[in-house]
C-alpha positions in Angstrom: 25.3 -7.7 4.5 26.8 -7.7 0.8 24.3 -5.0 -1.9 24.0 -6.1 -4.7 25.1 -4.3 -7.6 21.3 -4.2 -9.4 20.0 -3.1 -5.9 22.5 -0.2 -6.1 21.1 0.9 -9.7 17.6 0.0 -8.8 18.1 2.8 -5.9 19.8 5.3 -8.9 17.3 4.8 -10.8 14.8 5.5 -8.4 16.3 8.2 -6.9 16.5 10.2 -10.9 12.9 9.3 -10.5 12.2 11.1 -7.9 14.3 14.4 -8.6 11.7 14.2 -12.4 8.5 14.0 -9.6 9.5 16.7 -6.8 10.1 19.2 -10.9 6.0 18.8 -11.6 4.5 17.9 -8.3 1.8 20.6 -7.0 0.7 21.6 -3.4 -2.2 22.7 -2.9 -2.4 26.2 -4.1 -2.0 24.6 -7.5 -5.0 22.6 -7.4 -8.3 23.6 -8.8 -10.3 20.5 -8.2 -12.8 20.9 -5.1 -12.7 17.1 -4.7 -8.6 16.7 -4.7 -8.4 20.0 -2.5 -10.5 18.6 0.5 -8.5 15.6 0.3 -5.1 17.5 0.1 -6.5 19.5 3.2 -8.5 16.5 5.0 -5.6 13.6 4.5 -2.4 14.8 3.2 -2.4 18.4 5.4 -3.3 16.6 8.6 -1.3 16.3 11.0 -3.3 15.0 13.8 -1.4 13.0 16.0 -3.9 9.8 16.7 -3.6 7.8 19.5 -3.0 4.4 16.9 0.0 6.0 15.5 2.0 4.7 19.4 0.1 2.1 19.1 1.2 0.9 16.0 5.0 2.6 15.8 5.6 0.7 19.9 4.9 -2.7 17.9 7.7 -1.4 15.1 9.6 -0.2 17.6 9.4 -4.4 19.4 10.1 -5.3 15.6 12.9 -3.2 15.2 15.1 -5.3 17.6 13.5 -8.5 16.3 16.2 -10.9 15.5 14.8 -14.3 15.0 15.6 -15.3 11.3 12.8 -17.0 9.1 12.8 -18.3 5.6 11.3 -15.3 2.9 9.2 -17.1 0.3 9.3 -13.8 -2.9 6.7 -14.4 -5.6 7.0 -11.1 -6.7 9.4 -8.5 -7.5 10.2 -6.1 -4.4 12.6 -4.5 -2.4 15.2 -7.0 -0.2 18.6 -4.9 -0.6 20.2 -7.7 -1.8 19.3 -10.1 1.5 18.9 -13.6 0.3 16.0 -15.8 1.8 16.7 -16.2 5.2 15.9 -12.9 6.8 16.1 -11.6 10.3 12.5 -10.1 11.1 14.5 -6.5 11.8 16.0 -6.8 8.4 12.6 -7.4 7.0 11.6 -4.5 8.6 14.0 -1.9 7.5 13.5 -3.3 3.8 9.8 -4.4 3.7 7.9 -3.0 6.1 5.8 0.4 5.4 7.2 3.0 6.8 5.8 4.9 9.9 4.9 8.2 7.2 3.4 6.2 4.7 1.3 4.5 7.0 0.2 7.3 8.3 -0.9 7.9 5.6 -2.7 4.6 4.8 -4.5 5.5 8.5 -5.9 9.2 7.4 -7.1 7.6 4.1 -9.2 4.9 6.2 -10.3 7.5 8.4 -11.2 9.6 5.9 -13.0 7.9 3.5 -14.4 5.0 6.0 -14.5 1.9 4.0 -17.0 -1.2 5.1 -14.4 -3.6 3.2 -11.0 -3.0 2.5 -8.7 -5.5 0.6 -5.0 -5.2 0.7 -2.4 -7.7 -1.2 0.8 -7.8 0.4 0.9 -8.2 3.9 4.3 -8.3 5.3 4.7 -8.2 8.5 1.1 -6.4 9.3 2.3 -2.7 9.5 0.4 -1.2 6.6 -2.2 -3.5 7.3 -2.6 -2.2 11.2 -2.9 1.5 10.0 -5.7 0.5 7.5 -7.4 -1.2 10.7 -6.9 1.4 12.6 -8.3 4.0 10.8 -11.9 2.9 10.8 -12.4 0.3 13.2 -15.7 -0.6 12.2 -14.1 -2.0 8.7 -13.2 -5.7 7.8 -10.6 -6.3 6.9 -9.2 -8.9 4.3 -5.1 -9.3 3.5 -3.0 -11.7 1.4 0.2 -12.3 2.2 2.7 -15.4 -0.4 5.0 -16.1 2.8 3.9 -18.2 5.3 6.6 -17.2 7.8 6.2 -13.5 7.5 2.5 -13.8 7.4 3.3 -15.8 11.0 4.8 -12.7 12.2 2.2 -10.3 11.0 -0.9 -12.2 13.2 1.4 -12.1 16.3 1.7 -7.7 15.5 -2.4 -7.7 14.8 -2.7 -9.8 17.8 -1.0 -7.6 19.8 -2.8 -4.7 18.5 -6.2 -6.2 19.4 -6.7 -6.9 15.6 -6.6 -10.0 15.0 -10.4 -10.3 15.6 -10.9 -7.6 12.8 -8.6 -8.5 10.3 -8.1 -12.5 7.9 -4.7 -12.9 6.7 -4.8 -15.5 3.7 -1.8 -17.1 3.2 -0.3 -18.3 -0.3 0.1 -17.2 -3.6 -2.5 -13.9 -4.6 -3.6 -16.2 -7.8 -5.2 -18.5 -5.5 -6.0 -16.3 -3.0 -7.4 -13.3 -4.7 -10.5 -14.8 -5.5 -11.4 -16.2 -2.8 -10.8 -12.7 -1.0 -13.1 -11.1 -3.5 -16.2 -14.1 -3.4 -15.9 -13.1 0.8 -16.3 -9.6 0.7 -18.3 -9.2 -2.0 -17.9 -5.5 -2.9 -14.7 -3.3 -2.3 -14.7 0.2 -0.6 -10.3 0.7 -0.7 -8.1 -1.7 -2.2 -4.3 -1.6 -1.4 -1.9 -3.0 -4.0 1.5 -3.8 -2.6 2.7 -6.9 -3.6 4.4 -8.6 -7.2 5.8 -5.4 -8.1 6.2 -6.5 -11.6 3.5 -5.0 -14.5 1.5 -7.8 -15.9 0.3 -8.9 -11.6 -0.2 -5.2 -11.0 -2.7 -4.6 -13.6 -4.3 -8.1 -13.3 -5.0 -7.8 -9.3 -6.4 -4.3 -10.5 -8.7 -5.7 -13.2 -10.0 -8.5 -10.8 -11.1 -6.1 -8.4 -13.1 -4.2 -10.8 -16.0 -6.2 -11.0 -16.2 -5.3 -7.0 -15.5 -1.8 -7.4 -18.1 0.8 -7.4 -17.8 5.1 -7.5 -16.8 4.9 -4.3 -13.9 3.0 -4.1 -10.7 4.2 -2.8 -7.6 2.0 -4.7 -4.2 2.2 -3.2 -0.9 1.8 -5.5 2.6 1.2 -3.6 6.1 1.9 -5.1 4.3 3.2 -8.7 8.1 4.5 -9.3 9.8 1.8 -8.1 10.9 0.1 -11.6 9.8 1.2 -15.1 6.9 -1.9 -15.5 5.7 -0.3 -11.8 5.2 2.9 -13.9 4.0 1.4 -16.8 1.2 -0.4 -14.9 0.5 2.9 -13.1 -0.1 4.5 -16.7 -2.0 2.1 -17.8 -4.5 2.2 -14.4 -4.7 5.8 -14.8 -6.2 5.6 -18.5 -8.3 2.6 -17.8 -11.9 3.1 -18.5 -14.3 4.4 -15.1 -10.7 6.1 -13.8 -11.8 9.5 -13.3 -9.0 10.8 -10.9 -5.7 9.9 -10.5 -2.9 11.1 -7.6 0.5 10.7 -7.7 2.1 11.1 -4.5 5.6 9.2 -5.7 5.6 6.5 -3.2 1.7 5.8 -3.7 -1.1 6.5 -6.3 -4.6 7.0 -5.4 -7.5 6.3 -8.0 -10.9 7.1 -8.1 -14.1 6.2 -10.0 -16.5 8.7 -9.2 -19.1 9.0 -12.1 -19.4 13.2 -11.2 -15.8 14.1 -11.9 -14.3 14.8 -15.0 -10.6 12.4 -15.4 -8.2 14.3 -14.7 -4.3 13.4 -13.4 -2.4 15.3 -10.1 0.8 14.7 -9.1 0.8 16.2 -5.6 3.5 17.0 -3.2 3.8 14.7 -0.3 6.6 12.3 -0.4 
């Protein structure tokens, strides 16, 4: 497989990125917020090994050696490496796919904060999806995914994981779909944003949801330092009116709305 010369700058880019996060990032000790420290301590410190995580990781493992080849359909801006439209499932994997950390991640926040409804936009093939699932069982569970292929390939992994019975995929572009997501469930307890990494989608998906939001409401960010508009957008969500806490954690921000907490911005040590 041939990379392209733009991947290789994107990943330069990204990578200075990084090196300007890991100079300001806090741990815990550097925290003074009650609220942010019992989620550094309840989500990010924990390191409880839950019996979803082989679950989930034997179906990426199943994945990993997935070579059946299907046609990628990219609205949006995101990571391929270069890899033209046709796409072995492994490929998509390696490239696409949230990794096992992250979704981890996604899994603790779930548990943690138990959301009724959770929304994501941008399936893929079901992995980040899955830990969300997972992690409060009791939730339903809505997901939009552009390609029609991949979104195939993500109901065969929730199948397998006993999820298809918990969890809608919607398939097709998120301005169609988006809507209709939001007139099902109504009200939103966690949103996840992964999908059209490009600014003016990011802060448009956010802005729809808002109407469904309430101080509760957990909503997920993915790749916030993957280009400049990612960061841009990120900014932008981070000053918009009702954000009270922000968390950058590099690879995902976390945002909050609750009415009791004075807005402040962390940029914690995880990634």
């Amino acid at each position: 497989m041939t990379v392209s010369p733009a991947f290789i700058l994107d990943t330069f880019r990204t990578s200075l990125r990084y090196v300007r996060y890991r100079s300001i990032a806090k741990s815990r000790h550097g925290v003074h917020s009650p609220f942010v420290f019992q989620f550094i301590e309840n989500v990010l410190a924990n390191n409880e090994q839950y019996y979803a995580f082989r679950e989930i990781e034997e179906a990426r493992r199943r994945l990993k050696y997935d070579n059946r080849k299907i046609k990628v359909t990219d609205f949006g801006a995101g990571s391929t490496g270069g890899m033209g439209p046709e796409r072995a499932v492994h490929q998509i994997l390696t490239h696409s796919a949230m990794p096992a950390r992250w979704g981890r991640l996604l899994f603790r926040m779930s548990n943690y904060f138990a959301p009724s409804t959770i929304l994501e936009l941008g399936t893929s093939l079901g992995m980040g999806t899955s830990y969300l699932a997972k992690g409060n069982p009791g939730a339903r569970v809505i997901t939009l995914e552009g390609c029609k292929q991949t979104a195939a390939i993500a109901r065969e992994n929730l199948h397998a994981l006993n999820l298809d019975n918990v969890v809608e995929v919607v398939t097709g572009e998120f301005d169609a779909g988006l809507p209709i997501a939001l007139k099902n469930l109504r009200t939103l307890d966690m949103v996840f944003i992964d999908g059209n990494h490009r600014y003016e989608p990011t802060l448009a998906y956010f802005k729809a949801c808002l109407p469904y939001a309430h101080e509760k409401t957990v909503f997920l960010f993915h790749d916030i330092h993957w280009s400049a508009e990612m960061e841009k957008a990120w900014e932008e969500v981070c000053k918009y009116p009702g954000v009270t806490v922000s968390i950058d954690l590099f690879h995902l921000g976390v945002v909050f709305m609750k009415r009791d907490q004075a807005q402040q911005h962390f940029v914690l040590k995880y990634a």
